[in-house]
C-alpha positions in Angstrom: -24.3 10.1 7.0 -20.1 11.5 6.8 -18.8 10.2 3.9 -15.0 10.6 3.1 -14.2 9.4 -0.5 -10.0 9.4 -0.8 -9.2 9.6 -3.9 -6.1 8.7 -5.9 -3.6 10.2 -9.1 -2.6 6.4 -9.4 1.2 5.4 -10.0 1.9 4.0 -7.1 0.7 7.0 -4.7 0.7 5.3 -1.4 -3.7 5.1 -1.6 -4.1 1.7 0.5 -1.4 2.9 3.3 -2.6 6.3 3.0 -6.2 5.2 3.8 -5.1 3.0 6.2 -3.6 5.8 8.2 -6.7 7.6 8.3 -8.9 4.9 9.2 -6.5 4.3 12.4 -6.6 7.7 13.3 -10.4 8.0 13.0 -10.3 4.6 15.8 -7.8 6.5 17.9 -10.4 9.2 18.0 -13.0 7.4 19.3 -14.9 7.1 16.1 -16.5 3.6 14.0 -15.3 4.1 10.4 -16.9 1.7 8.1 -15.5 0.9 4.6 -16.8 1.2 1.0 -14.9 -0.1 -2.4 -17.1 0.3 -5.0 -14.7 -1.0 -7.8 -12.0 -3.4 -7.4 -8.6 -3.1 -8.9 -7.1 -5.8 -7.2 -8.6 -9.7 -7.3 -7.4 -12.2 -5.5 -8.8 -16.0 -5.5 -9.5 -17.2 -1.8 -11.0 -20.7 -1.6 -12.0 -20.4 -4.9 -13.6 -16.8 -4.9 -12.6 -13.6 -6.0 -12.2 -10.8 -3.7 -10.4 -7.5 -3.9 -7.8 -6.9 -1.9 -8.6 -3.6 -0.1 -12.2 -5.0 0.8 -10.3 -7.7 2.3 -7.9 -5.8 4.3 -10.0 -3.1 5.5 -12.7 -5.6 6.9 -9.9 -7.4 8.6 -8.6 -4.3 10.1 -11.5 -2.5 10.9 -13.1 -5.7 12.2 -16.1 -5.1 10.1 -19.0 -7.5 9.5 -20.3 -6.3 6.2 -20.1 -9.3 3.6 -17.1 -8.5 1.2 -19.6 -8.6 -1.6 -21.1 -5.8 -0.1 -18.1 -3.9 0.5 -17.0 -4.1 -2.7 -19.8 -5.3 -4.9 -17.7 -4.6 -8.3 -14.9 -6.8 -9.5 -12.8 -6.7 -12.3 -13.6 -10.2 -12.4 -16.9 -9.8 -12.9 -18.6 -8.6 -16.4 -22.0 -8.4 -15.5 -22.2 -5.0 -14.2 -20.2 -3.2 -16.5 -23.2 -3.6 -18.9 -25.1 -1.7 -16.5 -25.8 1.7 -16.9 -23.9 4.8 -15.3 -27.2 6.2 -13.4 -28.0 2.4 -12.2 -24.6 1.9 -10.5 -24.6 5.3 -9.0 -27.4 4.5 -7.8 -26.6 1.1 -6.3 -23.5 2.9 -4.8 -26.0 5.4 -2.9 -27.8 2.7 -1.7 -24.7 0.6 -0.6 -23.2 3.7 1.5 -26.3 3.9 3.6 -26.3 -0.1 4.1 -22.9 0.3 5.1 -22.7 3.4 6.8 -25.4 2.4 9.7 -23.6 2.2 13.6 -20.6 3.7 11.7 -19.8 7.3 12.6 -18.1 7.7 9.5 -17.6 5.6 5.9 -14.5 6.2 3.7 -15.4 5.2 0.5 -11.8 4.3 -1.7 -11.7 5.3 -5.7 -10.4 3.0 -8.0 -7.0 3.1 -9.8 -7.2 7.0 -10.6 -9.3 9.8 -10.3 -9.4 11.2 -13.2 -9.4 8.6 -16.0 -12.6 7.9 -17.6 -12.3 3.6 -18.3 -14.3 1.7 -19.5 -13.7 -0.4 -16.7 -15.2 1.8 -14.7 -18.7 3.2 -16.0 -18.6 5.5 -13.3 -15.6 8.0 -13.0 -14.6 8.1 -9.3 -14.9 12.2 -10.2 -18.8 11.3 -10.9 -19.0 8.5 -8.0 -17.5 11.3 -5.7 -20.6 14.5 -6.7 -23.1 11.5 -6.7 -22.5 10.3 -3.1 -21.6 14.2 -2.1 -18.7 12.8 0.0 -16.1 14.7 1.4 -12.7 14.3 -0.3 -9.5 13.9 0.1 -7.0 13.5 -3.2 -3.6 11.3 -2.6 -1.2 12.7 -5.7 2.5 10.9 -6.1 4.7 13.5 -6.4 6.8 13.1 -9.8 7.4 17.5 -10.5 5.8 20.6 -8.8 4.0 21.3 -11.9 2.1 18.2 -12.3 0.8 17.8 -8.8 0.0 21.5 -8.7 -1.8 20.7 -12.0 -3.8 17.5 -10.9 -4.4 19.1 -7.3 -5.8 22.4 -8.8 -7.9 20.3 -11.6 -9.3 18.3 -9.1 -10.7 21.3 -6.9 -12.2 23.2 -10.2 -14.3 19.7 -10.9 -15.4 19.3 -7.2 -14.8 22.8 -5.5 -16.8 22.5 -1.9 -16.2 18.6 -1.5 -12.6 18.6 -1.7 -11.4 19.0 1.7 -7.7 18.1 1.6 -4.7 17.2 -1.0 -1.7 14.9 0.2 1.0 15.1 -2.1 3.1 12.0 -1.1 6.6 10.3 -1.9 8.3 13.9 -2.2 12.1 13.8 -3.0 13.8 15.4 0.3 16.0 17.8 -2.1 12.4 19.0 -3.8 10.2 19.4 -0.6 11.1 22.9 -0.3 10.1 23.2 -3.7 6.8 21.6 -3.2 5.9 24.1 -0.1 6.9 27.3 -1.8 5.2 26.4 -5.2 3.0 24.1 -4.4 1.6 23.8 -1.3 1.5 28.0 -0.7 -1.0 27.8 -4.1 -3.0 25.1 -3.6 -3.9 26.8 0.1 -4.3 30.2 -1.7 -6.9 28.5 -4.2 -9.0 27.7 -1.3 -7.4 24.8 -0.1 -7.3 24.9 3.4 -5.4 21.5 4.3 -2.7 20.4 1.6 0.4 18.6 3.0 3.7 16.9 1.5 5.4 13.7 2.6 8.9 12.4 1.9 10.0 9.4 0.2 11.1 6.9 2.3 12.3 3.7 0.7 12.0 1.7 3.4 8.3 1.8 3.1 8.4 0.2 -0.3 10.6 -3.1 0.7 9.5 -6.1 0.7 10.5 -8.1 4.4 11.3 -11.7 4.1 7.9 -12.7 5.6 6.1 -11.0 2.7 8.8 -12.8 0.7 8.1 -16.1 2.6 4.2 -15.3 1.7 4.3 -14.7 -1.8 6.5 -17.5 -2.8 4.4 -20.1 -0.4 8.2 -20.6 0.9 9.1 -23.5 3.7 11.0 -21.9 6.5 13.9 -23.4 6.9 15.8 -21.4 9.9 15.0 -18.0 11.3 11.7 -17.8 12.0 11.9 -14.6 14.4 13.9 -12.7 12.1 11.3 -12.5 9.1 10.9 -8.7 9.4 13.8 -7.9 8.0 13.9 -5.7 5.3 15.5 -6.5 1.6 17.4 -3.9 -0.1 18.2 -5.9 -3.2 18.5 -9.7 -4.6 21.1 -11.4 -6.0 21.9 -14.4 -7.7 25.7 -14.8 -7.3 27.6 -15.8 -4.7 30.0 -12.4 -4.2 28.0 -11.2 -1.2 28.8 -14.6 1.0 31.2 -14.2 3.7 32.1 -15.9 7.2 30.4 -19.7 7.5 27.7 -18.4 4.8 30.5 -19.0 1.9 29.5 -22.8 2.3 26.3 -21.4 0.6 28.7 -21.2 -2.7 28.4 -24.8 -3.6 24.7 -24.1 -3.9 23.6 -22.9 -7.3 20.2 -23.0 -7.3 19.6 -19.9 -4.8 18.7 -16.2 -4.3 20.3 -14.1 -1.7 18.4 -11.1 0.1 20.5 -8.5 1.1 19.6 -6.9 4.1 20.2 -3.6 6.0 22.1 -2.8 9.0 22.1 -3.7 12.6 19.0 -6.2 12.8 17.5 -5.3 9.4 14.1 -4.0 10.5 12.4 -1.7 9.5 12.7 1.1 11.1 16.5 0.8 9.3 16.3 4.1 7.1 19.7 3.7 5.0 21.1 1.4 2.7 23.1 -1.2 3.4 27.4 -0.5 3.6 29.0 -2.9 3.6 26.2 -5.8 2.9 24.9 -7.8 5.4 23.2 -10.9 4.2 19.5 -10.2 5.4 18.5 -14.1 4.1 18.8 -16.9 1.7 16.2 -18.3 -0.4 16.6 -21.7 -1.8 14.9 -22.7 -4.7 14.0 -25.8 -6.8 12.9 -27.5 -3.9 16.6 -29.0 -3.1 16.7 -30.1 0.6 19.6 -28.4 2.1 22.2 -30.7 4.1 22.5 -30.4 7.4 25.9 -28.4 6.9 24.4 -25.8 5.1 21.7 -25.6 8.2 24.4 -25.1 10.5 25.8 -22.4 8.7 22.8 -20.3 8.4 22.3 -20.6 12.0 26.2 -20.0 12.8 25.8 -16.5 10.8 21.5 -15.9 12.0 21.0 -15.8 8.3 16.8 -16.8 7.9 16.8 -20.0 4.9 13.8 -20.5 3.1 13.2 -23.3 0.0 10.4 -23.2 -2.6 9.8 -25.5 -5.4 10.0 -22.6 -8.3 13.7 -22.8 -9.9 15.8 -19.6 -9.2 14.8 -17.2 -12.0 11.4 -18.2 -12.1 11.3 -17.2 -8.0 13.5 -13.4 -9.0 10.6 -13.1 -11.6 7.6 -13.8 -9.7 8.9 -11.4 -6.9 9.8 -8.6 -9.4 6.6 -8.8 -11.1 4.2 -9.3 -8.0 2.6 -5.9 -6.3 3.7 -5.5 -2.9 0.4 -5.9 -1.0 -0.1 -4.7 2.4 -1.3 -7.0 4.7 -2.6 -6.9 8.0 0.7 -7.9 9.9 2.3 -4.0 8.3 1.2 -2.2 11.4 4.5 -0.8 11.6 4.1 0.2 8.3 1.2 2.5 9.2 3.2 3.5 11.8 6.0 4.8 10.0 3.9 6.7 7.6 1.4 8.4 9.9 4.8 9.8 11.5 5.6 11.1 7.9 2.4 12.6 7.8 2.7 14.3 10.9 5.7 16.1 10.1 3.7 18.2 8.3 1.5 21.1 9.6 -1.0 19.5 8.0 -0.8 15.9 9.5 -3.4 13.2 10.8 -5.2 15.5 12.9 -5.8 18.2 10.8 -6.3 15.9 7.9 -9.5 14.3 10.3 -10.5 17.7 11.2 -11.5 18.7 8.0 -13.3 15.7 6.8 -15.3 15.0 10.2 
């Protein structure tokens, strides 16, 4: 039984995308990965049941038919277990990976918020659930100096030695990835490392499109229904950025406007917007637009969307809510696994290791 466990120094470190990208790459190659969550971090009610988030992507994804229960049998939600103890869940967890890892060639098992923080939460440290299955790992670290990630990447390996396989260190500043080869990744190879890899920032991974928008606000589309991909750069609530036909959209106060990027707004856009271009409008407080203000958005191809939430309410939601890959980001995973393989260390020799 090949157990990858991919592991994660929290703060926003890329782990679902990152995990993503390795499950496609293990399809590409032929091989049936399976999927294992142990603990959720993530809950989200679906017809009145709680699920985490990952399990549900991942079984979507990998087209899996393992109950989401199964995949990941320990919610947040849920108290019972955490009155278990340590040895019983490990336990549970062993037996779960076998259950789950039959016709699969391969099951990644994904750690919990972060690797090394011992929560009550979590009665079992992903450090202990990672020795206890003896699973092959891989640690995800978001870059934030040289000196922490060498830290975390080095810590990791003294606590696990032979099961670490690979470190990623991701989101890496482009004026500090030199840095991060020559101090970083050059010491973390000469410690016995043999796969450790760096990948740049690249903000256009982190936007929300006005689909995902659309999505998380339960928003009516108004107009522009096959230009939802765009990507936002920022929001505003004034009216400065209207120009052309859109101005008409100044008699409207109860509205947020999405600025976009250049040229169609998608994503592969890498660079800010200059000057602004008006990616979409969203409407709020359920005010029905007149026809007019229809017109104009289609005049100017701007996407409208209306939801009942009043205009801060809407700004607040969005600011405060995670941005949660769903199955529709395959170009997501696209974009990244190219970051990835701009390294010597990329997909390939990432798989290599672990397989």
């Amino acid at each position: 039984m090949a157990l990858l466990f991919i592991g994660s120094t929290g703060d926003q470190a890329g782990h679902t995308l990152f995990t993503w990208a390795i499950a496609r790459k293990l399809l590409e190659k032929g091989l049936r990965p399976g999927f294992f969550k142990p603990f959720g971090t993530e809950c989200l009610n679906v017809g009145g049941s709680w699920i985490d988030h990952d399990a549900m992507l991942f079984k979507e994804v990998l087209k899996l038919d393992d109950p989401l229960e199964r995949i990941c049998p320990y919610l947040l939600t849920d108290d019972s277990w955490k009155s278990k103890a340590p040895s019983q869940i490990l336990e549970e967890c062993r037996d779960l990976s076998r259950e789950l890892s039959r016709d699969k060639d391969i099951l990644i098992v994904m750690g919990s918020r972060h690797i090394f923080f011992d929560d009550a939460l979590w009665p079992v440290p992903d450090m202990n659930l990672v020795a206890g299955l003896g699973a092959n790992f891989i640690l995800l670290n978001r870059f934030r100096k040289a000196s922490g990630s060498l830290y975390s990447i080095l810590l990791a390996y003294s606590l696990l030695r032979d099961l670490m396989k690979a470190a990623v260190i991701n989101r890496v500043p482009p004026d500090k990835m030199e840095e991060v080869k020559e101090r970083v990744l050059l010491s973390v190879r000469n410690k016995g490392i043999g796969t450790a890899s760096a990948v740049a920032e690249d903000p256009p991974l982190s936007l929300w499109s006005l689909r995902e928008i659309a999505d998380e606000l339960c928003a009516r589309i108004l107009y522009g229904e096959e230009d939802l991909d765009r990507k936002v750069w920022r929001m505003a609530i004034g009216s400065s950025p209207l120009t052309g036909r859109s101005r008409l959209f100044k008699m409207v106060y109860n509205k947020i406007i999405f600025i976009g990027s250049p040229a169609s707004c998608r994503e592969e856009d890498a660079v800010a917007p200059s000057p602004e271009i008006i990616g979409g409008i969203l409407l709020t407080s359920g005010v029905e637009p007149p026809p007019q203000l229809i017109a104009a958005a289609a005049a100017e191809k701007i996407p409208l969307l209306l939801v009942q939430e009043d205009t801060f309410s809407s700004m607040e939601r969005l600011e405060r809510s995670p941005h949660r890959l769903s199955s529709k980001n395959e170009s997501r995973v696209d974009r990244f696994s190219d970051l990835l393989n701009r390294d010597e260390s990329g997909l390939d020799r990432l798989i290599q290791c672990v397989t």
